[in-house]
Each structure stands twice: as C-alpha cells, then as structure tokens.
N, C-alpha and C positions, 0 to 999 in steps of 0.2 A: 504494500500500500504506500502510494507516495503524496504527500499532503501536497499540494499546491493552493494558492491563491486566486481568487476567483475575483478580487476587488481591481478596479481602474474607474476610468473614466467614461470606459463605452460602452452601451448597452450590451446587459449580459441575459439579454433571452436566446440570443443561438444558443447560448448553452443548454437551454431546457427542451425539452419535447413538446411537441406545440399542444399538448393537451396538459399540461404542467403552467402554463402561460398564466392563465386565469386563475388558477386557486392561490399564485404567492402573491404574495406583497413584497414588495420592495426591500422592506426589511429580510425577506426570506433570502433574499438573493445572498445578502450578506451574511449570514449565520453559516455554521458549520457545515458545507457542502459535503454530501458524496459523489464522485465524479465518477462515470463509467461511461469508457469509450468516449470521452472527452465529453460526455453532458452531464448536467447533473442530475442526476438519478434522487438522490434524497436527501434529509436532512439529519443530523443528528442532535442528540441534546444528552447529557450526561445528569444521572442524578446522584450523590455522593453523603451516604448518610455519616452523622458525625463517626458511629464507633468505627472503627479499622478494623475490627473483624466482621462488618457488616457487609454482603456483597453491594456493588452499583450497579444502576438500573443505567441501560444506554437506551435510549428511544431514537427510532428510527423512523421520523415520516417521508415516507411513497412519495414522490413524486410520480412516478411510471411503475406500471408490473420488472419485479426481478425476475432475470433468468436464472433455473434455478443455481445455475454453476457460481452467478454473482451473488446469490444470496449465502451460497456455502460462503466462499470468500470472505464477504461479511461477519460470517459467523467466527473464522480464522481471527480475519481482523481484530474481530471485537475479545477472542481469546487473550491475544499477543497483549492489548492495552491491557486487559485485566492483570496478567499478569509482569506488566510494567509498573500496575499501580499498586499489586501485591493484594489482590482482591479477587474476590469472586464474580464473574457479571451473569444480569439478567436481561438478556436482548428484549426489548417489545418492538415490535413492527407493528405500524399502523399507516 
C-alpha cells in the first residue's frame, strides 16, 4: 500500500467514478483517500479507544463496489497498521 496525496489545486473528481461524484462533499475529497487503480475507491476513518489493549475500529466508506481481490488487500492492509499500532482491528465496511 503506498499512501499518496490527493490535495492541489485542480479539481479532483477524475479521480472518482462518476457514480461516486454526487454522494461526497468536498470535504470528502480531502479526508483519508483509498486509491485503486489511481481512483478513489473509499474513504477511511480510524477509531482509537483510550485503553491499548483495546482493539481499533477502521471504517471504511464505499465509494464504488470492491473487487473482491481489493477488498482482500484491504483486509492485508488494514492487518499491517494494526499491527504497527500494536492493536487489534475491527474493519466495518459501509
């Protein structure tokens, strides 16, 4: 997974699926991207409870249907930060 930047100057709806267009907001463009195949597939959000033995919940909203290979991935992904952040996670996809 390689993080890149999604912020400029130029309009960044190429990046979406044209059925993705209408449900964000502006603000959505900026939040935490997931990019596939250079679009942005979804959003994420981290929730992070105070104790440290507590697992984190990553929330994952759709933009467009996963294929399932990028959903595995995802699931990989989301493994690897868990355990960067020495935690347990709980994916939700919505």
């Amino acid at each position: 997974m390689v993080a890149r930047s999604t912020l400029g100057y130029r309009d960044r709806r190429g990046l979406l699926a044209s059925s993705a267009v209408s449900t964000l907001t502006q603000s959505a463009l900026l939040s935490q991207p997931v990019m596939v195949d250079g679009r942005h597939a979804c959003t994420w959000k981290r929730a992070l409870p105070n104790r440290s033995d507590s697992p984190f919940t990553l929330a994952l909203r759709l933009l467009e249907p996963l294929r399932p290979g990028v959903r595995r991935a995802l699931d990989v992904a989301s493994e690897r930060y868990g355990t960067y952040l020495r935690r347990s996670v709980a994916v939700n996809v919505r």
